[in-house]
N, C-alpha and C positions, 0 to 999 in steps of 0.2 A: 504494500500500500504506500507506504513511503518514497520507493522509486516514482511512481505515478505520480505523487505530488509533486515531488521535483521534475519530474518530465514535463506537467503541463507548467509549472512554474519558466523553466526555462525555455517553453515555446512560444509560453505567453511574453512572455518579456522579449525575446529574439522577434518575436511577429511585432511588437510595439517600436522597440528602437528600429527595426527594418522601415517601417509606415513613416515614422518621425523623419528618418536618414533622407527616404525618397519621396518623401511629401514636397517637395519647391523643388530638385528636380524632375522626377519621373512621376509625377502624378498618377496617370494613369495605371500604373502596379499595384499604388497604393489599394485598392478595392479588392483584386484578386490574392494578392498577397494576406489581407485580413483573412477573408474567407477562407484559404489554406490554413490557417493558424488555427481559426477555428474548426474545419473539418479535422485536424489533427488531434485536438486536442480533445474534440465529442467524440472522436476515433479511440480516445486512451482510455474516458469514460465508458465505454459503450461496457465492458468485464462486468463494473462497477452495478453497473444499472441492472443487469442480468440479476445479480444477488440480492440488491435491492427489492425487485420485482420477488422474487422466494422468497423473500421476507416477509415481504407485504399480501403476501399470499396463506403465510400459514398465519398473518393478526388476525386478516378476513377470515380464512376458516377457525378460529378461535372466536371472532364475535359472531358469528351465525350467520354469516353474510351468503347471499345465494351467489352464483358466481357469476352470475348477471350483473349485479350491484358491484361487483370486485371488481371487472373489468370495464367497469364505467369510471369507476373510483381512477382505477389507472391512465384509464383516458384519459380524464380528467386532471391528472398531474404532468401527464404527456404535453399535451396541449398546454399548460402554463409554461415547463421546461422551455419546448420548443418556443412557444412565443416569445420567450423573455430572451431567447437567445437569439434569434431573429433579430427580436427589436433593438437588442444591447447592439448588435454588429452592425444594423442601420447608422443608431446614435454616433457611433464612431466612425461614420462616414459622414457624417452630417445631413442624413437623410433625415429630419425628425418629421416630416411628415408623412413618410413611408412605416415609420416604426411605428407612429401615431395608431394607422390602418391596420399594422400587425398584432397590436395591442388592443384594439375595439374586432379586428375577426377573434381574435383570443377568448376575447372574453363572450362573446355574444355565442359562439361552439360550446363554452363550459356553461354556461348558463342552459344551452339546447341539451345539454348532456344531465346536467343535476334536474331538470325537471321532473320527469319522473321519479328521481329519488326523493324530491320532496314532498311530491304527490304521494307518495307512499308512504312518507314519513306523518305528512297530517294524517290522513286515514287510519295509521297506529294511534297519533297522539288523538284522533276522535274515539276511537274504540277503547280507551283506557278512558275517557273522561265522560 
């Protein structure tokens, strides 16, 4: 686990001074060069996330979750991950009103996703009250 840290530490940081180095000459790099950093670095997470996911798997089958609800649940964390990732690599191009749009399809997907859960949630908390 430790290796990883310092992998994405030092990719992140070599992908940042890279951007800074060739931002007033080579502009144009500057974009594809980020997005390498970052495919690199969701590349070193992706082990990480695997384990995660089994994790998160045996809390759900420990709270009585059907697996319907688990795998919305996951969506649901999916869809923030990636957006936020999205939207942070925009900001850092200075797209903020692309990141803006990645941020409102974000949320307006997890909000399409938690509706039934919460529909299902009231109809519990009616049937106890």
């Amino acid at each position: 686990m430790f290796e990883d840290i310092v992998k994405v530490v030092v990719i992140g940081l070599f992908t940042a001074i890279m951007v800074i180095l060739l931002k007033n000459t080579k502009s144009e790099l500057t974009i594809p060069l980020t997005i390498m950093g970052c495919i690199m670095i969701f590349g070193i997470l992706t082990d990480r996330l695997a384990s995660v996911i089994n994790s998160l798997s045996g809390i759900y089958g420990s709270a009585n979750l059907s697996g319907e609800e688990a795998v919305t649940l996951m969506k649901i964390m999916g869809i923030a991950y990636v957006t936020e990732f999205a939207s942070s690599t925009c900001k850092d191009e200075e797209q903020t009103a692309i990141a803006g749009k990645i941020e409102l399809a974000g949320r307006i997907f997890i909000v399409w996703l938690a509706l039934p859960l919460a529909v299902k949630l009231l109809s519990t908390l009616k049937t106890l009250f």
